[in-house]
ZATIPA-229719 format. One record per residue: residue number from 1; residue in three letters; x, y, z of N, C-alpha, C, O in turn. Coordinates in steps of 0.001 Angstrom, whole numbers. Example, Ala and Ser with C-alpha at 12.3 -4.5 7.8 and 13.67 -1.06 7.14 Angstrom:
<rs>
(r 1, ALA, (13190, -5690, 7800), (12300, -4500, 7800), (13200, -3300, 7800), (14236, -3319, 8465))
(r 2, SER, (12850, -2250, 7080), (13670, -1060, 7140), (12900, 30, 7870), (13409, 1138, 8039))
</rs>
This chain:
<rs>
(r 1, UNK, (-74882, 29481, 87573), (-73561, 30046, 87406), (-73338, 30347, 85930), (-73673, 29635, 84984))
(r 2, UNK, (-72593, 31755, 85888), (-72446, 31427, 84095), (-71442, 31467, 83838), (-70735, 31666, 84826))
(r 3, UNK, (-70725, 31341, 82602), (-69713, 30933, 82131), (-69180, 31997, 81196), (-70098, 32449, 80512))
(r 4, UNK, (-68218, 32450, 80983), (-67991, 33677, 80441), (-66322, 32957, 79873), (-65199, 33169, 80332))
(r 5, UNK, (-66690, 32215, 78911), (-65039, 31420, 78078), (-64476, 32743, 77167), (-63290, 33060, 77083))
(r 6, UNK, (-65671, 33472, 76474), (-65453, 34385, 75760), (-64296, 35443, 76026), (-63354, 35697, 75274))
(r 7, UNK, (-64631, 36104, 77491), (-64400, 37471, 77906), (-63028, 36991, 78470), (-62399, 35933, 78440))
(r 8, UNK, (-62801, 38477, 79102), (-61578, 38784, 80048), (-61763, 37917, 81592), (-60921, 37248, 82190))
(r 9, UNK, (-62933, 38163, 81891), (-63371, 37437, 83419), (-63392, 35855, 82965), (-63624, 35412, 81840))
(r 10, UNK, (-63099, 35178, 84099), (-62956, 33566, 83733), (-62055, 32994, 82740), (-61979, 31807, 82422))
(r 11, UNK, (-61363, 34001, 82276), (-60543, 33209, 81127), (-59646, 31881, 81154), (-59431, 31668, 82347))
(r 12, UNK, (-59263, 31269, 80676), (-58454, 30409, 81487), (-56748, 31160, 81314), (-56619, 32214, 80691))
(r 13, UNK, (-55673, 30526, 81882), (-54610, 30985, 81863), (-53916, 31273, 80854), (-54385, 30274, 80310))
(r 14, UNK, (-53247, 31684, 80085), (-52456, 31615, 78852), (-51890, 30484, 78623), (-52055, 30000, 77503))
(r 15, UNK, (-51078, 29760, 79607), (-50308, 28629, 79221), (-51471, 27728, 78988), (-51216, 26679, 78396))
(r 16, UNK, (-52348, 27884, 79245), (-53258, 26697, 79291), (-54475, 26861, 78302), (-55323, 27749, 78383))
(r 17, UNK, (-54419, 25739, 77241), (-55801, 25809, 76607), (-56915, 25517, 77123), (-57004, 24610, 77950))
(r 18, UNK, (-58457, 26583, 76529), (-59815, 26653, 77099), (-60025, 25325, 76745), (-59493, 24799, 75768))
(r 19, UNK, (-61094, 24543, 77827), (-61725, 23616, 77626), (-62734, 23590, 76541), (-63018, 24635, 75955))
(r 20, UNK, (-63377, 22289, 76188), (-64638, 22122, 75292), (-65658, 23268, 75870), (-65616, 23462, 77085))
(r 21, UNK, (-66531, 24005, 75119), (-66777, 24996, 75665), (-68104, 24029, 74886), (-67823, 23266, 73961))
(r 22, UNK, (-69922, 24219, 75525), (-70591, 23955, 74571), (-71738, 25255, 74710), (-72270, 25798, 75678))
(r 23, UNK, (-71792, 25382, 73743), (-73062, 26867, 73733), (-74483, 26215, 73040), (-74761, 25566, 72032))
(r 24, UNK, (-75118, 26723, 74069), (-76201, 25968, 74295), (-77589, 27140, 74826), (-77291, 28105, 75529))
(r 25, UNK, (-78445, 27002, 74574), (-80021, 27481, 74218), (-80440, 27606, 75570), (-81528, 27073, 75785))
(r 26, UNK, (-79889, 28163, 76563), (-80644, 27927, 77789), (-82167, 28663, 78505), (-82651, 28786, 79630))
(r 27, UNK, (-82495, 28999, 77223), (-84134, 29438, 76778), (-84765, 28543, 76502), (-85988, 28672, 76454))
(r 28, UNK, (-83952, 26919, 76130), (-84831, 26137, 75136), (-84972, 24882, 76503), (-84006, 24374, 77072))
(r 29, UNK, (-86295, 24621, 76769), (-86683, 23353, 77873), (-86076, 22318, 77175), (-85470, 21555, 77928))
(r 30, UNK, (-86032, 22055, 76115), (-84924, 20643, 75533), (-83598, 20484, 75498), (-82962, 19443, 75659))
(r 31, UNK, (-83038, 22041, 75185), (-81732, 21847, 75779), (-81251, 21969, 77173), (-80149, 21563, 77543))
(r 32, UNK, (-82301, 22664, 78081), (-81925, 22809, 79012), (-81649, 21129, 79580), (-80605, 20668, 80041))
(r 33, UNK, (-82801, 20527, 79389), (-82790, 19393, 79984), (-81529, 18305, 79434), (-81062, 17426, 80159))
(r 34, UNK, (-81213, 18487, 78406), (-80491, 17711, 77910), (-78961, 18132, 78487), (-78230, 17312, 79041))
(r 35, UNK, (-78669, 19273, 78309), (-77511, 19768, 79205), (-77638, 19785, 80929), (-76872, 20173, 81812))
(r 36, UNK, (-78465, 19409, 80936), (-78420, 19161, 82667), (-78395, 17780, 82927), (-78457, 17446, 84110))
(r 37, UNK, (-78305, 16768, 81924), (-78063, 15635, 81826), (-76786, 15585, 82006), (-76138, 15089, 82928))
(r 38, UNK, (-76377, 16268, 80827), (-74229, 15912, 80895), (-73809, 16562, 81597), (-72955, 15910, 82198))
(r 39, UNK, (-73862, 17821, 82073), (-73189, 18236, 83682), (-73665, 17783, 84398), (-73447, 18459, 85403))
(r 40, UNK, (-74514, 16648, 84747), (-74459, 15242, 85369), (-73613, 14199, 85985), (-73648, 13567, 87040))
(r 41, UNK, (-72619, 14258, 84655), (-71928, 13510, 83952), (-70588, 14079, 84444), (-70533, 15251, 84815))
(r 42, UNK, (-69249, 13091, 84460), (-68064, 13320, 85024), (-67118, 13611, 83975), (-66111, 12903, 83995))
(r 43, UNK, (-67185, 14388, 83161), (-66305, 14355, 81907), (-64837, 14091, 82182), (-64103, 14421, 83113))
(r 44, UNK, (-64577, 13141, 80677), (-63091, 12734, 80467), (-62081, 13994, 80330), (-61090, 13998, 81061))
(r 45, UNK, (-62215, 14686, 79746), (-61723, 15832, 79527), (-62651, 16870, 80021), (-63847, 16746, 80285))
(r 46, UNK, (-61613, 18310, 80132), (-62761, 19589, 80728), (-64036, 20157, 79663), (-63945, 20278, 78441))
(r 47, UNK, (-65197, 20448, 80503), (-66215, 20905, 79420), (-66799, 22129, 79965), (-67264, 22206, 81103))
(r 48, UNK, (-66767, 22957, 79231), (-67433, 23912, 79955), (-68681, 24303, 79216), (-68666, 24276, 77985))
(r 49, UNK, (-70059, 24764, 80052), (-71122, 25414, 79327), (-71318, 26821, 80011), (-71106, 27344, 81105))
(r 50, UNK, (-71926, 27210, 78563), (-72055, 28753, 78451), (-73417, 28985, 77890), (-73682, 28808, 76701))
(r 51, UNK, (-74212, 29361, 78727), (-75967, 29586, 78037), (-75835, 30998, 76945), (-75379, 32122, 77151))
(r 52, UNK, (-76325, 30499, 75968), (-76232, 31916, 74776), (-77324, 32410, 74879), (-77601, 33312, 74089))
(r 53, UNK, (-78175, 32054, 75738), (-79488, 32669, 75349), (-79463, 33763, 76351), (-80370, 34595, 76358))
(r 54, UNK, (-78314, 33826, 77340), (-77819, 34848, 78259), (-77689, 35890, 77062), (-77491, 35515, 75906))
(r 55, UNK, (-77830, 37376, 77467), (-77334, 37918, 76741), (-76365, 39150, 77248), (-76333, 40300, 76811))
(r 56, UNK, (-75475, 38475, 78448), (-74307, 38874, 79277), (-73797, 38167, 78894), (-72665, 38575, 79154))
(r 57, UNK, (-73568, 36607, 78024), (-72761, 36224, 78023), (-71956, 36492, 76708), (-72560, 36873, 75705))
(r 58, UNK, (-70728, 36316, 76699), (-69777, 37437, 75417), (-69821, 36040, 74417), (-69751, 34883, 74831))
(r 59, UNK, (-69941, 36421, 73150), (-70365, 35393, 71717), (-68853, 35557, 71164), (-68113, 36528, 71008))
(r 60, UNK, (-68683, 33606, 70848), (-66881, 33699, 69617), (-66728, 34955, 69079), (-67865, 35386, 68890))
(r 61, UNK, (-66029, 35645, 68785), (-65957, 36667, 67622), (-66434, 35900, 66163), (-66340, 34753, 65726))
(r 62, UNK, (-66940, 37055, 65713), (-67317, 36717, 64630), (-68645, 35983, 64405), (-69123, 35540, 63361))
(r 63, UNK, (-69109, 35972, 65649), (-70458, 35052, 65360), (-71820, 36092, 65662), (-71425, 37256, 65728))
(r 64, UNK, (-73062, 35992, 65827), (-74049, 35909, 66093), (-74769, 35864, 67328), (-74129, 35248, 68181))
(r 65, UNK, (-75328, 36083, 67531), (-76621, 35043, 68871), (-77627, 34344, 68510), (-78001, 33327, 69093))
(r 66, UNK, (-78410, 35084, 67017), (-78643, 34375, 66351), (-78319, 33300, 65423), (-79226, 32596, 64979))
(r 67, UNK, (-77386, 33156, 65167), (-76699, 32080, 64425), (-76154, 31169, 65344), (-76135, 30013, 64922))
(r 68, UNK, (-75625, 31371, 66672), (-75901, 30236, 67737), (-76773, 29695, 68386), (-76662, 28629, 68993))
(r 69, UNK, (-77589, 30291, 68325), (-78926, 29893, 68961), (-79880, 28806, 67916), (-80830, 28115, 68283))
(r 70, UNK, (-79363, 28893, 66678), (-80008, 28193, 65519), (-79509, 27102, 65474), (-79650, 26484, 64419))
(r 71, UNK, (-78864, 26562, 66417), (-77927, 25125, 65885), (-76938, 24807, 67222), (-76483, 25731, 67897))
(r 72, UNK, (-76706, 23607, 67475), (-76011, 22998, 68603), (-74423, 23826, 68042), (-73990, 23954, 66896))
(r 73, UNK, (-73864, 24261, 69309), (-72431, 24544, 68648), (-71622, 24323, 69726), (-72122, 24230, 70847))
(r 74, UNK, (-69998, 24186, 69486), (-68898, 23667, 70529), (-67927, 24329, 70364), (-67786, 24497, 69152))
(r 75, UNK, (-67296, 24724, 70823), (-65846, 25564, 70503), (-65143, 24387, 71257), (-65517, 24034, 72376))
(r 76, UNK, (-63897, 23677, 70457), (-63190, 23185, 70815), (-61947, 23775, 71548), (-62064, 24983, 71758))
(r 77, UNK, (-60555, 23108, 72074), (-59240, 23793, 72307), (-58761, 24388, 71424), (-58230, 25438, 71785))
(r 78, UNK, (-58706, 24140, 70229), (-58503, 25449, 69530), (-58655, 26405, 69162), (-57841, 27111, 68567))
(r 79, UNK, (-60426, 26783, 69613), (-60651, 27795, 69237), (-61829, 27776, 67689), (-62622, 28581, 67201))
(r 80, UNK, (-61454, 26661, 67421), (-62857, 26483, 66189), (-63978, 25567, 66754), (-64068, 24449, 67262))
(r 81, UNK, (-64969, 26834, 66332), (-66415, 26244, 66561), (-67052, 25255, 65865), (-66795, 25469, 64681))
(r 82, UNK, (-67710, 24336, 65958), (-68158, 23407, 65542), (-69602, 23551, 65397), (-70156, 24536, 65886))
(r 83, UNK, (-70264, 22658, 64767), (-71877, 22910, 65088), (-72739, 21668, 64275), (-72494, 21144, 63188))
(r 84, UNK, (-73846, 21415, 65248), (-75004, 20345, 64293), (-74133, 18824, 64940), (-73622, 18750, 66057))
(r 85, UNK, (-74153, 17903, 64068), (-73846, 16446, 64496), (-72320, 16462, 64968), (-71909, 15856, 65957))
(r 86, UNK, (-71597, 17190, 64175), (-69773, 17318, 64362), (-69782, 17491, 66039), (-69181, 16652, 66709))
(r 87, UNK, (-70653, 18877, 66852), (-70443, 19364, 68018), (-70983, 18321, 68637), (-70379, 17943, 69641))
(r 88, UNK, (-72086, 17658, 68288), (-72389, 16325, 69557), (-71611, 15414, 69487), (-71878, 14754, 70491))
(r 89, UNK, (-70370, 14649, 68684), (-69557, 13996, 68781), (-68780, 14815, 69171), (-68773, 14512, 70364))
(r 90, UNK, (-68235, 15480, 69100), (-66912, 16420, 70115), (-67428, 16528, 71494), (-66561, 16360, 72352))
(r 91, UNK, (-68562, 16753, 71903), (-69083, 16329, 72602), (-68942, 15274, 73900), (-68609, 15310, 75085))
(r 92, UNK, (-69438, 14261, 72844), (-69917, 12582, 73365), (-68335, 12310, 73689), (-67982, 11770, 74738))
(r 93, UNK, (-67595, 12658, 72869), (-66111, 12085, 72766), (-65776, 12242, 74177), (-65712, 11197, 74825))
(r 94, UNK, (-65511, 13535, 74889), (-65554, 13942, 76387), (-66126, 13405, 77340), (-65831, 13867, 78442))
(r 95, UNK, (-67218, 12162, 77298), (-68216, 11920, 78463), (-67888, 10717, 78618), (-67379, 9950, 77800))
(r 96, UNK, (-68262, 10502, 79963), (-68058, 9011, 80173), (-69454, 8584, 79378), (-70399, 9337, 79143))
(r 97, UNK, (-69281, 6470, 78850), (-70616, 6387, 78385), (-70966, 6951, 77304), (-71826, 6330, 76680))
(r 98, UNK, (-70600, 7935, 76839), (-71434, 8490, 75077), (-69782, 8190, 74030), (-69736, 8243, 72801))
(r 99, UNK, (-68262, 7804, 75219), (-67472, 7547, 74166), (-67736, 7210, 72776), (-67378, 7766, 71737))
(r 100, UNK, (-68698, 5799, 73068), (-68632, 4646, 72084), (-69291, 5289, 70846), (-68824, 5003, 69743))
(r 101, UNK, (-70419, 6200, 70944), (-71015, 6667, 70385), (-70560, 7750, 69568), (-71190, 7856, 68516))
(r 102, UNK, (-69843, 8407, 69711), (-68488, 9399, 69344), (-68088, 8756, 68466), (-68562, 9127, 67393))
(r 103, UNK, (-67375, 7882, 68389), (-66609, 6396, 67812), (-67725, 6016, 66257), (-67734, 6044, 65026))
(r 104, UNK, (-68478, 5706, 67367), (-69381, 5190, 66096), (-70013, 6635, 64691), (-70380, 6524, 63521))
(r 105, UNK, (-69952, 7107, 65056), (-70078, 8923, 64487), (-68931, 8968, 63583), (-69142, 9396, 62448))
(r 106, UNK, (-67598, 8549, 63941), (-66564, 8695, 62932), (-66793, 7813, 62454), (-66778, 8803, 61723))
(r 107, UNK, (-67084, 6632, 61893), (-67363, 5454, 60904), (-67640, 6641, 59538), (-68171, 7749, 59606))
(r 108, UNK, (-67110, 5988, 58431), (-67526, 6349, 57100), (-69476, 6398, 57031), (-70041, 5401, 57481))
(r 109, UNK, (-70326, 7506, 56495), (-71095, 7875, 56647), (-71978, 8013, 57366), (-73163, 8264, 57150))
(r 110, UNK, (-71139, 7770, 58732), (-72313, 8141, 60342), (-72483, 9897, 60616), (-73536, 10534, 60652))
(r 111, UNK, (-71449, 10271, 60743), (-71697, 11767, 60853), (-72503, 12837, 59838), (-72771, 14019, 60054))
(r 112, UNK, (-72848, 11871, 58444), (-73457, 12711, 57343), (-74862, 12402, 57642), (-75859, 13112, 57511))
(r 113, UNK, (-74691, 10722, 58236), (-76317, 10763, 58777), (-76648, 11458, 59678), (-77517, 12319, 59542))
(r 114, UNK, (-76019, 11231, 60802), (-76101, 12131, 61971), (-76545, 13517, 61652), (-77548, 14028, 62151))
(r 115, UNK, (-75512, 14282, 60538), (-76210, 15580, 60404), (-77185, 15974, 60046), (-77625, 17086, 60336))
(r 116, UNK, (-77957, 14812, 59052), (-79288, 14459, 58146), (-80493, 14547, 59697), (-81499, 15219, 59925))
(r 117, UNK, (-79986, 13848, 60223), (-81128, 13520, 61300), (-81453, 14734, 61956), (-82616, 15126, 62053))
(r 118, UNK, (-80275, 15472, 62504), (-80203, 16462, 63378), (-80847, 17763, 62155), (-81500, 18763, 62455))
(r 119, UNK, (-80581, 17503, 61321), (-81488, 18948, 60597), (-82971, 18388, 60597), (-83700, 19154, 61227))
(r 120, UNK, (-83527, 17480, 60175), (-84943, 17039, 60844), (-85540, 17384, 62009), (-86731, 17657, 62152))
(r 121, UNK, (-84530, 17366, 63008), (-84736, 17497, 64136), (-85200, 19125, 64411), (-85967, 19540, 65279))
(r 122, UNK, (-84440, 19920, 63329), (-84257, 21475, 64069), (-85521, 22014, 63030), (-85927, 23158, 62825))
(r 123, UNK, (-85914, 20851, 62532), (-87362, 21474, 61735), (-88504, 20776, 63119), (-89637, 21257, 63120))
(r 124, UNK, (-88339, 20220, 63688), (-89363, 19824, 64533), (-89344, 20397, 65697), (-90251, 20083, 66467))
(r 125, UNK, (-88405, 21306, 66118), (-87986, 21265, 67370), (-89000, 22462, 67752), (-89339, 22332, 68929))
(r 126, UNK, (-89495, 23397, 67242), (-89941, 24890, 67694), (-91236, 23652, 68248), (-91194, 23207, 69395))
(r 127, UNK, (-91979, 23357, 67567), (-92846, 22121, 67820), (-93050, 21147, 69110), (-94096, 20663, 69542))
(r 128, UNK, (-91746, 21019, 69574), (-91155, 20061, 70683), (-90603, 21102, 71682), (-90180, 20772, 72790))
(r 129, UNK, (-90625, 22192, 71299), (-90294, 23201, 72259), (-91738, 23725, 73065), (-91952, 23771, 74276))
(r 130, UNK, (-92515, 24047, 72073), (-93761, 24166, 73308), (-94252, 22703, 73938), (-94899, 22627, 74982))
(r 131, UNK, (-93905, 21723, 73257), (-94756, 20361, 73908), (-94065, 20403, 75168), (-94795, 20248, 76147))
(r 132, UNK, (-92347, 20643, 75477), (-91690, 20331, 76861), (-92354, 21737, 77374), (-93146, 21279, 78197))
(r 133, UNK, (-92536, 23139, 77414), (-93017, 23813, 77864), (-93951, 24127, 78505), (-93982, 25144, 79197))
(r 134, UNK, (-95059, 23154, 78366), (-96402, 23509, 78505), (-96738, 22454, 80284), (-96491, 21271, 80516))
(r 135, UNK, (-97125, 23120, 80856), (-97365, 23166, 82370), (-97799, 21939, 82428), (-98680, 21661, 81614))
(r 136, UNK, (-97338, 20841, 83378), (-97880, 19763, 83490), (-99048, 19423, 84096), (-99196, 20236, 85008))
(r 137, UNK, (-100330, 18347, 84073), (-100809, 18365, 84316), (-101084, 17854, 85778), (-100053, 17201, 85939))
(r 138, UNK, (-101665, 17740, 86746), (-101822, 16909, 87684), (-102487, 15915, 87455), (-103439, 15890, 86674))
(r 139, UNK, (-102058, 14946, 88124), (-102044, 13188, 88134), (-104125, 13109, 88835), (-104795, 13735, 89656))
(r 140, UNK, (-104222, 12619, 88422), (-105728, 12482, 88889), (-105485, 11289, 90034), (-104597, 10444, 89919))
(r 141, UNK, (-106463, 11360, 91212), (-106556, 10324, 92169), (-107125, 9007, 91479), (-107891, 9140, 90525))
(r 142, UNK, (-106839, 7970, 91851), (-107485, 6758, 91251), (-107986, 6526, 92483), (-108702, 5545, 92683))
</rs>
């Protein structure tokens, strides 16, 4: 199903603000998997996902596909996008179970680590993108 928060179709109502929106790589086997984890998940508040790697699906104004596709990003209820460690605590904050972790992210210098880690991460990831990609093997008989 896709998600179209952007456009005219699916919008939500006027009186009513858009949910957590998260834009997400659905080209990438790591995010896929990882987002098929939390729509799993029973969120506290509404979340909606939107695959960017669609390219029917309509991008924030002002942004990119490339520049979303380079980095975890969230559009909150207001309307500002987020991105990197900030969007996985806006995130976590919404889920049952990753609350605490949210929590712990706002502590005085968790989120600067957090972002430290997560740019490590987006240097390893093209790397970790073919390792989840690559066709599994079959299990040998014992």
């Amino acid at each position: 199903m896709r998600t179209r928060p952007f456009g005219e179709s699916g919008a939500q109502p006027a009186n009513q603000a858009p949910p957590l929106t998260v834009l997400y790589d659905g080209a990438c086997p790591l995010c896929r998997r990882e987002i098929g984890f939390y729509r799993g998940l029973r969120p506290i508040a509404p979340v909606c996902f939107a695959d960017i790697s669609d390219a029917a699906q309509p991008l924030p104004p002002g942004t990119t596909r490339e520049q979303l596709l380079a980095r975890f990003h969230v559009r909150n209820r207001d309307g500002q996008l987020i991105s990197g460690a900030q969007a996985f605590l806006a995130l976590w904050a919404a889920l049952p179970g990753w609350r605490w972790l949210a929590w712990v992210g706002r502590l005085p210098g968790a989120s600067w680590a957090m972002e430290r880690i997560y740019r490590l991460f987006l240097r390893w990831r093209p790397l970790l993108q073919r390792w989840a990609s690559r066709p599994k093997r079959p299990s040998r008989p014992r």
